[in-house]
N, C-alpha and C positions, 0 to 999 in steps of 0.2 A: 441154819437148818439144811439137811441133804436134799438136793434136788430128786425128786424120787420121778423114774422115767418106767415107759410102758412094759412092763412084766416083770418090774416090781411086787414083790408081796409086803404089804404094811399089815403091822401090827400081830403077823405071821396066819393075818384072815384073810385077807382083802385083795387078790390081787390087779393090779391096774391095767385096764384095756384100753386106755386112752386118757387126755387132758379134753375137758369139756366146759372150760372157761377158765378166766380171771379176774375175779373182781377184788377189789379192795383188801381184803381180807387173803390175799392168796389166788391158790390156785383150785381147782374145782377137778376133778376127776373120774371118772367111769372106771367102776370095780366090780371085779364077780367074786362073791365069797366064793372059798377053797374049801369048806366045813361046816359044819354044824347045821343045823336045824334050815338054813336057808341055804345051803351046800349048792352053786350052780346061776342059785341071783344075783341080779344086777343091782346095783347099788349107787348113790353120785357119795361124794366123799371130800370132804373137805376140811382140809387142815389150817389151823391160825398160830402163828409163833410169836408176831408183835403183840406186847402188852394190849394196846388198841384192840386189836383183831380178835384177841381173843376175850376180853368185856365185854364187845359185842356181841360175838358167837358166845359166849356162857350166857347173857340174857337170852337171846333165841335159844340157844340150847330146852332153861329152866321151862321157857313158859311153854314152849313148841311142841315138848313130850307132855304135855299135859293136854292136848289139841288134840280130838279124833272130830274130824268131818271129812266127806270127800271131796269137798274144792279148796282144801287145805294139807298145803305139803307137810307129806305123813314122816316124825326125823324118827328114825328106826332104833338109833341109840349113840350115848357119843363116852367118851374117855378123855381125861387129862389124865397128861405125862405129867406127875409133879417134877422129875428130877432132871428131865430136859424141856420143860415148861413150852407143852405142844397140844393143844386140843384136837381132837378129830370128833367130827360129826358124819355119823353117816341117815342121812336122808331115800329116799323113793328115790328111783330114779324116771325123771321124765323125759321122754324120749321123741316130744315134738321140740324142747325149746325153748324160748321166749315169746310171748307177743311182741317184745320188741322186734327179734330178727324176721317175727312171721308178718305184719307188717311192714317193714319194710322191703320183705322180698316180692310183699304185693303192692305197694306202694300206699294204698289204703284197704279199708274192707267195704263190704255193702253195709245198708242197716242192718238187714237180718244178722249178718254173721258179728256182727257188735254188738248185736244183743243180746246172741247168744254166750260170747264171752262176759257179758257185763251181767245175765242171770248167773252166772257160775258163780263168777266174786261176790254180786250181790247176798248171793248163798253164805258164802264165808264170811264177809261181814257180819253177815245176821247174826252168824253164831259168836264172830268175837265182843261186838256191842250189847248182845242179850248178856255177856258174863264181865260187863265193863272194861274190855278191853278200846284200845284207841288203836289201829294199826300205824297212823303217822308216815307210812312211805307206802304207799299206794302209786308205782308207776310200771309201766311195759317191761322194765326188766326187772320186775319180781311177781311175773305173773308168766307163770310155765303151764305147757300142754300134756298130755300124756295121751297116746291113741288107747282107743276105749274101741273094738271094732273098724266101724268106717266112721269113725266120727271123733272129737278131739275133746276128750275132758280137760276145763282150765281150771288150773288152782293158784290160790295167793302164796306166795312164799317170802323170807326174806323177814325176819320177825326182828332184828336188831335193835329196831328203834320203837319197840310195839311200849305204848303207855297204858296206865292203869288208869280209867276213869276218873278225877278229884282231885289227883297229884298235884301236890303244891308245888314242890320245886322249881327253881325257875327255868324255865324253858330257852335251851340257846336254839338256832333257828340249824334244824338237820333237814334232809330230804332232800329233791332235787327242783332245781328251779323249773318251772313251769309246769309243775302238779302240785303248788304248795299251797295250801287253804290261806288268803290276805291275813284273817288273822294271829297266824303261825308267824310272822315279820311284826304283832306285837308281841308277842312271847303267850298267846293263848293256845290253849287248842282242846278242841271238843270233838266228839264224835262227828258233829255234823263238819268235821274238816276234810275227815273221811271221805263223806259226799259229795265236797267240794274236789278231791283227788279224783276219786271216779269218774267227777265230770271232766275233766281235762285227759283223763285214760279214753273216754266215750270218743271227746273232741277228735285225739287222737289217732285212731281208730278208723274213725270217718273220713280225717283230712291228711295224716300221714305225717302233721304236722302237730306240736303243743298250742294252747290258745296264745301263748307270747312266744310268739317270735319278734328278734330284734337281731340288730349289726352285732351288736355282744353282749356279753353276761350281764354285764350293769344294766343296759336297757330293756334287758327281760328280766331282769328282776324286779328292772321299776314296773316295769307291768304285769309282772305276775302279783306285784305288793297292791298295786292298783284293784285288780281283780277282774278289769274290763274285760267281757269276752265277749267277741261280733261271732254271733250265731252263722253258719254260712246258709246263702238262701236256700241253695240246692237240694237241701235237705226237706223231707216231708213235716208235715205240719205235726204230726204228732213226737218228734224227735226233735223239733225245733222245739215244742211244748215243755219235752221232759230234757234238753238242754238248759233250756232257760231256769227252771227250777233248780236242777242240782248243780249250776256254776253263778246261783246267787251270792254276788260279794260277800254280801252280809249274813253274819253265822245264822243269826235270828231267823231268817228268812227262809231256810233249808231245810231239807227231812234232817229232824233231828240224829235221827238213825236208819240202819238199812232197811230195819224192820217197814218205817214209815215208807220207806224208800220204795219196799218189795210190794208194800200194800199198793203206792199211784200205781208201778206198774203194772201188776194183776187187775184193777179196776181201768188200766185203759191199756188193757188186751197185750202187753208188752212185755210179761211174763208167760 
């Protein structure tokens, strides 16, 4: 595939203002349409050309244009090339980020501002658990800002690995270690794995760090398989309460979904 570089025009719509990441899948891009009905906006744009890359972005693709909420990245519309076998999706473009780089360029957050990122997502789970959806990778770098005024609306993104509630299939173990619900390392997974990912986005958040950390990958995975997570003191008693709850090991144990989720925290003052 051609390297496509800044004032490029793709697809003879799009032209490129910039590279605005890499992940997996490619490259990530900042585009201003040249035309039509959106003549002037900005755009993020992302192309997939491995086989890989592109199953994954066609699942996100299918299920993600079928998604209107606002803490859910809005994908505007996408195209495959059958005869040079290249998908484009073009998405919102959000203009704070990630929570991951935004944490780490503050090293952690306070509660409040944790909580306020964790009502946004909690919002967007609501909506994908109320229509049986499972998102399955709930971590800091698939959770983008976009400034809303003086203030920073967060949405979930990154739908690749999003499951259907009941799905039998067997499950191989995807996501990223140290937001992985224990029982995803036995090939389960439920909605409330979900709540267990957000708790370790919370942990996050707070401490700048995952609940496992270890010397390397193996030992945070045994301890992310473990589930054990030391609450830190420093934290107030009602965030020590609603940690303990949503980084219960056991699935059984947990809001089964966000909805439950969104109910503890609006009855203890937290939404």
């Amino acid at each position: 595939m051609e390297e496509f570089k800044k004032g490029d025009v793709i697809l003879g719509y799009y032209q490129i203002l910039d590279i605005i990441g890499e992940g997996n899948f490619g490259k990530v891009y900042k585009v201003k349409a040249l035309k039509g009905k959106y003549k002037g906006k900005i755009f993020a744009l992302k192309v997939a050309t491995n086989p890989y890359a592109i199953q994954y972005l066609w699942k996100e693709a299918q299920t993600l244009i079928l998604f209107h909420h606002p803490n859910i990245i809005s994908l505007q519309s996408y195209l495959y090339k059958k005869d040079k076998k290249e998908l484009y999706l073009i998405y919102e473009y959000m203009d704070f980020g990630t929570l991951k780089d935004y944490v780490e360029s503050k090293g952690k957050l306070s509660e409040e501002e944790s909580l306020r990122v964790l009502r946004h997502i909690v919002n967007a789970l609501e909506y994908l658990h109320s229509r049986g959806y499972i998102h399955s990778d709930i971590k800091p770098e698939n959770i983008f800002g976009k400034r809303i005024l003086n203030t920073v609306l967060w949405k979930l993104g990154d739908f690749g690995l999003i499951k259907i509630r009941g799905d039998a299939s067997v499950l191989d173990i995807k996501g990223t270690i140290g937001f992985i619900a224990p029982e995803i390392f036995r090939g389960e997974i439920h909605r409330s794995s979900d709540i267990f990912s957000l708790g370790c986005l919370t942990y996050y958040m707070l401490t700048g760090n995952t609940p496992f950390e270890g010397e390397n990958l193996r030992e945070r995975k045994r301890k992310n398989k473990e589930g054990k997570v030391e609450i830190p003191e420093n934290l107030s008693d009602r965030m020590k309460k609603l940690l303990r709850k949503i980084l219960q090991p056991d699935y059984t144990k947990r809001f089964r979904t966000a909805k439950e989720l969104k109910e503890y925290m609006i009855s203890e003052g937290l939404m």
